[in-house]
N, C-alpha and C positions, 0 to 999 in steps of 0.2 A: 748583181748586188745593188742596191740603196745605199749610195755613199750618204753620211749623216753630216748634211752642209749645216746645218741650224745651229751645229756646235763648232763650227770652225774656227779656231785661234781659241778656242776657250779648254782649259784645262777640266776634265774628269776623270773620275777612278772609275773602273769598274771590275766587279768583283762576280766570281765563275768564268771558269772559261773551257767548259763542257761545249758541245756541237754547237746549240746557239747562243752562248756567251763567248765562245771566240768569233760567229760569224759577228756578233754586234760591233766587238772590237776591233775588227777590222773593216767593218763599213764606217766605224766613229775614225779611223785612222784613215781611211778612204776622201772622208771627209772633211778632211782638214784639223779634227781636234787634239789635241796636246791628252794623249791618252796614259794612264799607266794604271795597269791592269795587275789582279791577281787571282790566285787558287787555293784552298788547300788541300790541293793534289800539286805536287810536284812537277809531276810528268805532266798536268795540263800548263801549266806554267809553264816549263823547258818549251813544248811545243809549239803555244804562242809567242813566245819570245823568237823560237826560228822561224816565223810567219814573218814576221817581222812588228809583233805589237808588244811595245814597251813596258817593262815588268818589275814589281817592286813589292816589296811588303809593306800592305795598307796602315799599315799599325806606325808606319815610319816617314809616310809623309805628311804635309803641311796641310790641311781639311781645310783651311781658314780661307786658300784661295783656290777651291775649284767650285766650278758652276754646276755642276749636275754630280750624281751621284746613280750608274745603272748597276741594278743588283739583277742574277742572273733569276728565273721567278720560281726555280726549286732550292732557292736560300731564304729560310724564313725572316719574314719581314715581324711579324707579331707574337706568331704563336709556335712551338709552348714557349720560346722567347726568343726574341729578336736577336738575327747574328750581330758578333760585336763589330762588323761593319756598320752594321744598321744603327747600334749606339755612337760610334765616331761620327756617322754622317748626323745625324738628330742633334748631337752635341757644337756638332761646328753649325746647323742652319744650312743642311746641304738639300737640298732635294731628290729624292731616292725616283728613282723611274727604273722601267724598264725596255725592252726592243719593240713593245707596240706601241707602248709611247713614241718613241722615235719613230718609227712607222708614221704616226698619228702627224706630229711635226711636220715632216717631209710631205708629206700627202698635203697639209694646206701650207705648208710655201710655194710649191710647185705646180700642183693640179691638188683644187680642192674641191673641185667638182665631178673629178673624176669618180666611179660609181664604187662604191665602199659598202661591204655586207660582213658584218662579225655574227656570229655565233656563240652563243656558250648554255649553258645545261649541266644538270646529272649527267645526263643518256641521252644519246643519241646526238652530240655534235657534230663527232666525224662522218658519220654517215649523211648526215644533212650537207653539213660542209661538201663534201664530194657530189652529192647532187645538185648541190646549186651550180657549182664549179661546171657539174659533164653539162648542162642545162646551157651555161650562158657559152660554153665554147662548142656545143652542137650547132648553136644558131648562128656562128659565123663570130663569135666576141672575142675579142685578147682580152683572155683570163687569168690572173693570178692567185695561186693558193696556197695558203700558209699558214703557218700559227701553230697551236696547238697539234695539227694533224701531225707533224714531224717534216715539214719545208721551213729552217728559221723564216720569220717575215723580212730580214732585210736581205735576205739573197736573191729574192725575187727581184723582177725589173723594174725601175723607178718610177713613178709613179708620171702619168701622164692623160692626156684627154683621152676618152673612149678605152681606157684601159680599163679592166674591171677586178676587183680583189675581192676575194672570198675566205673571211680568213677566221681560223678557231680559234678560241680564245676561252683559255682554263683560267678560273677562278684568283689561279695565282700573278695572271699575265692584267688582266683587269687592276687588280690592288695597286700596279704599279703602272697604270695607264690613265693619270686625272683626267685629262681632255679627252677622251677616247670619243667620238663622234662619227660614228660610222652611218653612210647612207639610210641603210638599212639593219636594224640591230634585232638579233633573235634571242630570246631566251627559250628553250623548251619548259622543262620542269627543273625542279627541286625537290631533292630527298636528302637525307644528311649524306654527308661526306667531305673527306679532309678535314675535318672536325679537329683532328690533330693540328692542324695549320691555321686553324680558321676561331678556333676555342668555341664557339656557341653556333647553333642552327640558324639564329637570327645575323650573326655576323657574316656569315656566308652566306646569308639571303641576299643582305644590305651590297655586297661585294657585286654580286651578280646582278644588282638591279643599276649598279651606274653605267651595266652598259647598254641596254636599252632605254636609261633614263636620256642619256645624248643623245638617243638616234634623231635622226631625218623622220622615219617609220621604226614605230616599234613593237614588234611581233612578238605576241607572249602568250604560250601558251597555258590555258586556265583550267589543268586538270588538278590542280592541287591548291593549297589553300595558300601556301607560299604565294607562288605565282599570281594568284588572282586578285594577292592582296595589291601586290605590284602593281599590275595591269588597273585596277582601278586609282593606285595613289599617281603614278605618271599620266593617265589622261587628265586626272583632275587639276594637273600641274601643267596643264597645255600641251602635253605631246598627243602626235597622231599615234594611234593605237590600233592592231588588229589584231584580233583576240583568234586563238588556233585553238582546236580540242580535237581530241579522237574519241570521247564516252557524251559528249554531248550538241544537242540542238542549238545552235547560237542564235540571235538575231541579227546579230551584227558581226561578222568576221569567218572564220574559212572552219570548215568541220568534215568529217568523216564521216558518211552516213552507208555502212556495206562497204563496197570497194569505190565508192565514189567519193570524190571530193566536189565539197558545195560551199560555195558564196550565197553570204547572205548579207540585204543589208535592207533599210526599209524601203527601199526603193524598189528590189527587186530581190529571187533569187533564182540561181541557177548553176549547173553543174560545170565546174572548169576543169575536172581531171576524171582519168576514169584508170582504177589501179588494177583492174583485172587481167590477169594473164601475167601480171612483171612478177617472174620470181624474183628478183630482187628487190623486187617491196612489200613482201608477204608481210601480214601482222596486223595489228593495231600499233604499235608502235611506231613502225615505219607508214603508216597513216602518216600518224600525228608530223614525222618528218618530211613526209610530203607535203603536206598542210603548207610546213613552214618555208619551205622550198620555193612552193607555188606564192605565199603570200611574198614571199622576200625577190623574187622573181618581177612580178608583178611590179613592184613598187618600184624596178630600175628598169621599167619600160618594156621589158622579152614578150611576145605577143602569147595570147593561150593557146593557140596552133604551136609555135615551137616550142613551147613547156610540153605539150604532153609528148613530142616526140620526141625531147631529153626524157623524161619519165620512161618511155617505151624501149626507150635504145639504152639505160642506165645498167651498166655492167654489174655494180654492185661495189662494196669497199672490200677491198682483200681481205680475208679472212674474219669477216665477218656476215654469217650467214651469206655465204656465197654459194651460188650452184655452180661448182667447176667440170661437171660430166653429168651423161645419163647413158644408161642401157638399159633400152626399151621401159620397161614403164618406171624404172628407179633412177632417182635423181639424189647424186654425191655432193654433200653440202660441206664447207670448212668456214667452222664456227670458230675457228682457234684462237681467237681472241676471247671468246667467253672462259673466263682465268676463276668465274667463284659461280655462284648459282645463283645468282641474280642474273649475272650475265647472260648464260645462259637459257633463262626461262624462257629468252621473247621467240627463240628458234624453237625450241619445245613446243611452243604454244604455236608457232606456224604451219605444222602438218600434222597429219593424221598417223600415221604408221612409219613410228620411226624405228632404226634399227641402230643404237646409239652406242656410239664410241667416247666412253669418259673417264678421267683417272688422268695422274698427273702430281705434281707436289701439294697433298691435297690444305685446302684453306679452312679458316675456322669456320662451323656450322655444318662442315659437308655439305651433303644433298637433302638435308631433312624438308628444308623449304621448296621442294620441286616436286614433293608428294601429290601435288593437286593435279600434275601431269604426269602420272607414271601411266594414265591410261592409255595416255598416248604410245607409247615404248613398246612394240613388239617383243624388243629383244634389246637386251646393253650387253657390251665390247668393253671389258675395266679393263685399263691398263694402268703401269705406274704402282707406285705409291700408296695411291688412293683405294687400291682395286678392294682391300681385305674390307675395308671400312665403307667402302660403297656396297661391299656387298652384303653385311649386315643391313644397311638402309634400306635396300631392295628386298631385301629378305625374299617373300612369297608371295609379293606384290609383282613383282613384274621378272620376267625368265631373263638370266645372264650365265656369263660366262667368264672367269679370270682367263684373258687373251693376254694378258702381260706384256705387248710389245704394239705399234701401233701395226705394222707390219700384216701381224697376225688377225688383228682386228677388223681391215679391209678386209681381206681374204674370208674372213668368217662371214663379215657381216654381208657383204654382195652375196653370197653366194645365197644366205639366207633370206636376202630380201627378194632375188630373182624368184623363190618360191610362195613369192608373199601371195594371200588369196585376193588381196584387193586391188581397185583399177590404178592407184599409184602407192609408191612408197620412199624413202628416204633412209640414206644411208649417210648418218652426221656426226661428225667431228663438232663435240661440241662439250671440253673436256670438265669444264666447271672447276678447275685444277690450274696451278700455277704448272709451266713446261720445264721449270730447274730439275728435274729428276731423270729427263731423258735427253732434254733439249734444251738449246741457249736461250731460245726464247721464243714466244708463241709464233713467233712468223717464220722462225725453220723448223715449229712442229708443225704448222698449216702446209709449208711445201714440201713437208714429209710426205702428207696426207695425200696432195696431190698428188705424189711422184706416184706413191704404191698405188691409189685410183689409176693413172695414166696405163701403169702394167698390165690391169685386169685386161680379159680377152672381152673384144667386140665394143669395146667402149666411144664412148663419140664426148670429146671433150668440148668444153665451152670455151673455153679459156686455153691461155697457150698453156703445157704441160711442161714443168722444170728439166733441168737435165737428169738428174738423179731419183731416188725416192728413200735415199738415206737418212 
């Protein structure tokens, strides 16, 4: 834990107290502050209250004399309208933050040099994140990772010399982080989303630009118009800049050219990574994430020797586009975090001959926007929900089968890709579907997937296999 000394002896409310709005609240009580916390959830309340953090209806105390104000960063601060906490605090002259801001705080009382890398994006954070993270604790570093990915950031260990933090940071965690000042700060891309939280495309742009507006280096990739509007208004405002792309030739900054990764600058260029052979960096996409790995790496010192042997030894983020097994030339991928078909597409688009398992509580659009990869698809495995309406979309486009259970879908599909004619193939979990229809959530429909993979005969797993395949 991060006890939160910055607020010691001073009164604050804070308001959620979900996973990481009680860890805040008890690193704010850790840390000496005059806490009193609230929910509305009951039972999250009762629970903090047996934790030991002090608990009240916000609507009942004095606002006039507390110093901070932490809102938890899935209570809206703006849109489509500010919780009426967020009115009491605006009303009294309170200041609203949240647990990266405190983060932020603690980091420069204590160690402000210590090496600090945030993240945020549409796509592709948590995958970046966890590469930087296996990168710097390959080379021998004390690593911390957190944020966004699902580790709150104050649970982590307090912040100190040569420690390193690597930490993700959603849109909503930014809003409530003014100083956020990280080392190293990445932005990938920009497409709309949270639009609901965020009310306009340009408000969510502006949100996501103040965190590489603070950085030390700031890492922004310029495949999109958003982005590159950024990337040009923060250098011309003094910051250091290195510009990442996967669709284009840079002159200055780190690019994707095939499975290579190239530095360019006028001085010089030349190749500092080489992504061939890493199934878990298949794509143009996870290019672009390497790029940022490599530029963000870079910038806190890691030499290009031990970058590419985090890159080579990088296991992959669970359940998403992960190779968990192969037998003989097919390799068993769980995509099960891809929940709508955007998600989806980047695994689609990474091999040639897949044999695809999809369906699930299906989402609006269906599958109509994955049309341009149905070439790819030997064969799809519907299950769920989705399967009747997936399989109108597929129609006479590409050969399927209502498998209706995930179970059955392994078993079909291995057996049919053992017969496949070409020199590899792919057997992928890659639902395009929300998992409420069969499962709690995508990460016990992914160790579903592995379990039933793990049972098939002759298999050779990559990864450790679950106990079950229920």
């Amino acid at each position: 834990m991060i006890p939160v000394t910055t607020l010691k002896g001073k009164k604050v409310a804070l308001f959620g107290l979900g996973g990481s709005g009680l860890a805040t609240a008890l690193a704010l009580v850790a840390g000496g502050a005059i806490v009193t916390a609230w929910d509305d959830n009951p039972d999250s309340v009762a629970k903090a209250a047996s934790a030991g953090v002090p608990t009240a209806d916000l609507r009942t105390i004095d606002w006039a004399g507390l110093s901070s104000f932490i809102l938890s960063p899935g209570v809206p601060l703006t849109h489509p309208k500010p919780h009426w906490t967020v009115d009491l605090a605006r009303s009294a002259g309170v200041e609203i933050i949240g647990d990266v801001e405190l983060f932020v705080r603690e980091r420069r009382a204590h160690s402000p040099d210590c090496p600090f890398i945030a993240i945020t994006g549409t796509n592709g954070k948590s995958t970046t994140t966890a590469l930087i993270a296996h990168i710097l604790k390959s080379s021998g570093r004390d690593t911390q990772m957190g944020g966004n990915i699902g580790t709150a950031i104050l649970t982590l260990d307090p912040p100190r010399a040569e420690r390193y933090y690597v930490v993700e940071c959603s849109s909503y965690q930014i809003d409530l982080a003014p100083t956020l000042n990280p080392t190293a700060g990445i932005l990938l891309n920009l497409t709309p989303d949270h639009l609901d939280r965020h009310g306009t495309m340009q408000h969510y742009a502006d949100i996501k630009e103040r965190l590489v507006a603070g950085s030390g280096t700031a890492i922004v990739g310029v495949d999109d118009s958003h982005s590159t509007l950024i990337a040009d208004r923060i250098e011309r405002a003094g910051s250091k800049v290195v510009r990442i792309s996967r669709r284009q030739v840079l002159a200055d900054g780190l690019y994707a050219e095939g499975s290579r990764i190239v530095q360019a600058s006028t001085a010089a260029t030349s190749d500092v990574a080489e992504l061939d052979g890493i199934q878990t960096l298949r794509g143009g996409h996870n290019a672009q994430n390497a790029a940022a790995a490599i530029a963000a790496c870079l910038a806190v010192g890691v030499s290009v020797a031990d970058i590419q042997a985090g890159l080579t030894s990088f296991p992959g983020l669970k359940h998403r586009m992960q190779p968990v097994a192969r037998r003989g030339k097919v390799v068993f991928v769980n995509d099960s975090k891809a929940t709508n078909a955007d998600a989806a597409a980047p695994a689609l688009s990474s091999y040639d001959r897949i044999y695809w398992i999809a369906g699930g509580l299906p989402k609006e659009g269906g599958i109509t926007s994955l049309a341009p990869l149905f070439s790819r698809i030997a064969k799809a495995y519907l299950i769920g929900e989705a399967a009747p309406a997936f399989a109108a979309t597929l129609g006479e486009a590409v050969p399927y089968e209502i498998s209706g259970t995930l179970d059955r879908a392994v078993l079909h599909a291995a057996a049919d890709a053992a017969l496949d004619p070409g020199e590899t193939a792919a057997v992928m979990l890659s639902p395009a579907c929300a998992s409420f229809d069969q499962y709690k959530n995508f990460e016990v429909r992914g160790d579903s997937f592995v379990g039933h993979v793990s049972a098939l005969e002759g298999i050779t797993m990559l990864i450790g296999s679950p106990t079950g395949g229920a």
